[in-house]
C-alpha positions as CSV (number, residue, x, y, z in Angstrom):
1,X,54.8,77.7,-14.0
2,X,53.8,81.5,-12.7
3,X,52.4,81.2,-9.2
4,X,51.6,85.0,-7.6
5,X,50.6,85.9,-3.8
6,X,48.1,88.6,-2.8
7,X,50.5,89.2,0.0
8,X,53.4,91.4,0.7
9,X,53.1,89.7,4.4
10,X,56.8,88.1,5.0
11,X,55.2,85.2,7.0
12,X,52.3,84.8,4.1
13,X,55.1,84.6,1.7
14,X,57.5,82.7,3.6
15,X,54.4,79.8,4.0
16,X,53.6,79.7,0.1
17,X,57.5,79.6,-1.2
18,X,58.4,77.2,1.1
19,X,55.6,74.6,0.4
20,X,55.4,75.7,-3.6
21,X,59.2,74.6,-3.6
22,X,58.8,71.9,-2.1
23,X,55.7,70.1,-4.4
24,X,56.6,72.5,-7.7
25,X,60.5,73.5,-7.5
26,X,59.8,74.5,-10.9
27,X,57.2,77.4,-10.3
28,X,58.9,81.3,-10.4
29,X,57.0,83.1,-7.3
30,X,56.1,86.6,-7.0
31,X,54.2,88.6,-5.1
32,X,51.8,91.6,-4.6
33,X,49.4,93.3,-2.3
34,X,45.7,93.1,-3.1
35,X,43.0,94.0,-1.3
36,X,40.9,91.5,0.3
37,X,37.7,93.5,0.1
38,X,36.5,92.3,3.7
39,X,37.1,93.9,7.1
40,X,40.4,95.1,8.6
41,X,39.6,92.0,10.7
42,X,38.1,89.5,9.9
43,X,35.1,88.9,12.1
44,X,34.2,85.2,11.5
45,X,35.9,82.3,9.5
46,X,33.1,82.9,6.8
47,X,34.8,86.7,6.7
48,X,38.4,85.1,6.4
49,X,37.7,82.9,4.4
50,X,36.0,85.2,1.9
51,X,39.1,87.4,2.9
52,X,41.3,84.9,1.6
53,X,39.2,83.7,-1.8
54,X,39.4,87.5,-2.9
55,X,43.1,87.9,-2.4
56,X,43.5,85.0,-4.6
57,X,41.0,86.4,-7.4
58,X,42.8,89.4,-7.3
59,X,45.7,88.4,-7.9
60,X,44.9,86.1,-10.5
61,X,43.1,89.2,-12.4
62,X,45.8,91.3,-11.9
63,X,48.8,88.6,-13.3
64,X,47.1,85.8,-14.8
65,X,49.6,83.7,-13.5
66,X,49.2,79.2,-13.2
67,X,48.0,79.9,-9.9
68,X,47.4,82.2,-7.5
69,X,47.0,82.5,-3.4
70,X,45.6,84.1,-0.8
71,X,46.0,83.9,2.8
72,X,44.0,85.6,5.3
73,X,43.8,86.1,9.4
74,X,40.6,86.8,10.8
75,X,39.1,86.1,14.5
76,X,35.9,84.2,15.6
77,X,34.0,84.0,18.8
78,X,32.5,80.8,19.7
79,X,30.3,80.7,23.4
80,X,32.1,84.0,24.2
81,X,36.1,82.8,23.8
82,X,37.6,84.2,20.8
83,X,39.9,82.2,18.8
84,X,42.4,82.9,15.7
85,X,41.8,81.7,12.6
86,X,43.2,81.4,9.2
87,X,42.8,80.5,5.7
88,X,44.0,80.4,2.5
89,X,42.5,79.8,-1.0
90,X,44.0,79.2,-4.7
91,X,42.8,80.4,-7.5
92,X,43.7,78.1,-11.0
93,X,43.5,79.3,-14.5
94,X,40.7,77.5,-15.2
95,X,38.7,79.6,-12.7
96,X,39.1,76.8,-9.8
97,X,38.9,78.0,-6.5
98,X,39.6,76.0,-3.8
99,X,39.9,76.8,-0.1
100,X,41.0,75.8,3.6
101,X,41.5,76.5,6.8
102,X,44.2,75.8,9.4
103,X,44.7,75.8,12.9
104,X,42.9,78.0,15.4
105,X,43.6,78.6,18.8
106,X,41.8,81.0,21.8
107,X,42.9,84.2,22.5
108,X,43.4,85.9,26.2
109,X,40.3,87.6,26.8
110,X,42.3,90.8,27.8
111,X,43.2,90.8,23.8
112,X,39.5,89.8,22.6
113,X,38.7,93.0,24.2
114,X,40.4,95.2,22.3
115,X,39.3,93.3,19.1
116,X,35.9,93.7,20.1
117,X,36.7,97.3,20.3
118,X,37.2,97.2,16.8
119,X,41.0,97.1,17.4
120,X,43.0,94.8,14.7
121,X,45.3,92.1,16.2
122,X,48.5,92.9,14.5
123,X,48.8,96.8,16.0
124,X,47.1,95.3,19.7
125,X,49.9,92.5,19.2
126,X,52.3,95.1,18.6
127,X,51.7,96.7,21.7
128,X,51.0,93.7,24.1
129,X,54.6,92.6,23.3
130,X,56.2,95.9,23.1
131,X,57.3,95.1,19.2
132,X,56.8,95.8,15.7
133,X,55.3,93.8,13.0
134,X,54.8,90.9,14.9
135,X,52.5,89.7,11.8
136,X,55.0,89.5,9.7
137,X,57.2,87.6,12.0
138,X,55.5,84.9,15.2
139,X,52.4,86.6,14.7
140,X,49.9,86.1,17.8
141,X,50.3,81.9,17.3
142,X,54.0,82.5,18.1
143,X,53.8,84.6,20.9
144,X,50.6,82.1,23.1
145,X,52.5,79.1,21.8
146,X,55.4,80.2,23.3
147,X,57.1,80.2,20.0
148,X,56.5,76.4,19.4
149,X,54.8,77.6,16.0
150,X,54.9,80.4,13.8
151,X,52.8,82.8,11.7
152,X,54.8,81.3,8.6
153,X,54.1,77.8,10.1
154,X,50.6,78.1,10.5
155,X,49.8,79.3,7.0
156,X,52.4,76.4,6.0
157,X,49.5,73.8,6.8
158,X,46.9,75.6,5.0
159,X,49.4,75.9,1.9
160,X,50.2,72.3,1.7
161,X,46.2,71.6,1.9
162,X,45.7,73.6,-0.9
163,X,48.8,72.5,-2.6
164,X,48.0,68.8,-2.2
165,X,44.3,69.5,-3.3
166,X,45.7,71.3,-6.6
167,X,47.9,67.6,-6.7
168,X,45.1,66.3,-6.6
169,X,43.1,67.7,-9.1
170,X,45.7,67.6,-11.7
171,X,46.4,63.8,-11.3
172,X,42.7,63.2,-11.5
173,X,42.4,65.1,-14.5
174,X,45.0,63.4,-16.3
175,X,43.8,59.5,-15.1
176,X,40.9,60.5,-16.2
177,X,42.1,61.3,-19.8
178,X,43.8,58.0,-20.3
């Protein structure tokens, strides 16, 4: 089983090996970066998530592989506190495209400012920590939950949605053919 990532993230990645593995040891995993055809940052979970849906549809055109990923971080400002949030979609052969979200958590106003600047959160994360690439590593979620989740973590969740609603599908398929 081909499974490919429209992500050269390390975190992004990280999240989709380790749950793929887990559910589908037998899948070979590779990678490449596609565009996600939405804003630098995301503006709104309606923007990641569309984020994420093209990243997977990319890939899949570009590798036709079993199935395919994408994983997207975007912000979005409910009653004036902004909040991280993430998803991730899989694309399937078939065309199937299924999608979810994971957790999402507020973000000190003195970083919201700079988003709202039209600043994106990796390079203001970068330099609110002094560090480089924090995206690929903690990310933000590391960093405000005092490193009690990571970036890899947090995308782990959305994987294992998506990998248990791909489960899903294919045991329903296959009752149903009986």
């Amino acid at each position: 089983m081909r499974v490919a990532v429209g992500s050269k993230n390390k975190a992004k990645l990280g999240a989709v090996e380790a749950i793929v593995k887990q559910y589908l040891p037998e899948a070979i995993i590779e990678n490449m970066e596609v565009p996600s055809d939405v804003s630098i940052q995301p503006f709104s979970n309606e923007e990641t998530r569309q984020g994420a849906i093209n990243r997977a549809r990319h890939t899949m055109m570009l590798t036709n592989a079993d199935m395919t990923f994408g994983l997207e971080g975007g912000v979005d400002e409910i009653e004036g506190t902004m909040y991280c949030c993430n998803w991730g979609a899989a694309v399937l052969k078939d065309g199937t495209v299924i999608a979810s979200s994971g957790a999402q958590f507020a973000l000190p106003e003195e970083i919201a400012q700079e988003l709202r600047m039209g600043k994106e959160l990796g390079p203001v994360m970068d330099v609110y920590t002094n560090s480089e690439n924090i995206r690929h590593h903690q990310g933000a979620v590391g960093i405000f939950s005092n490193n009690l989740i990571d970036r890899q973590e947090m995308f782990e969740h959305i994987v294992k949605l998506l990998v248990g609603q791909i489960l899903f599908k294919i045991n329903k398929e296959q009752k149903d053919q009986m």
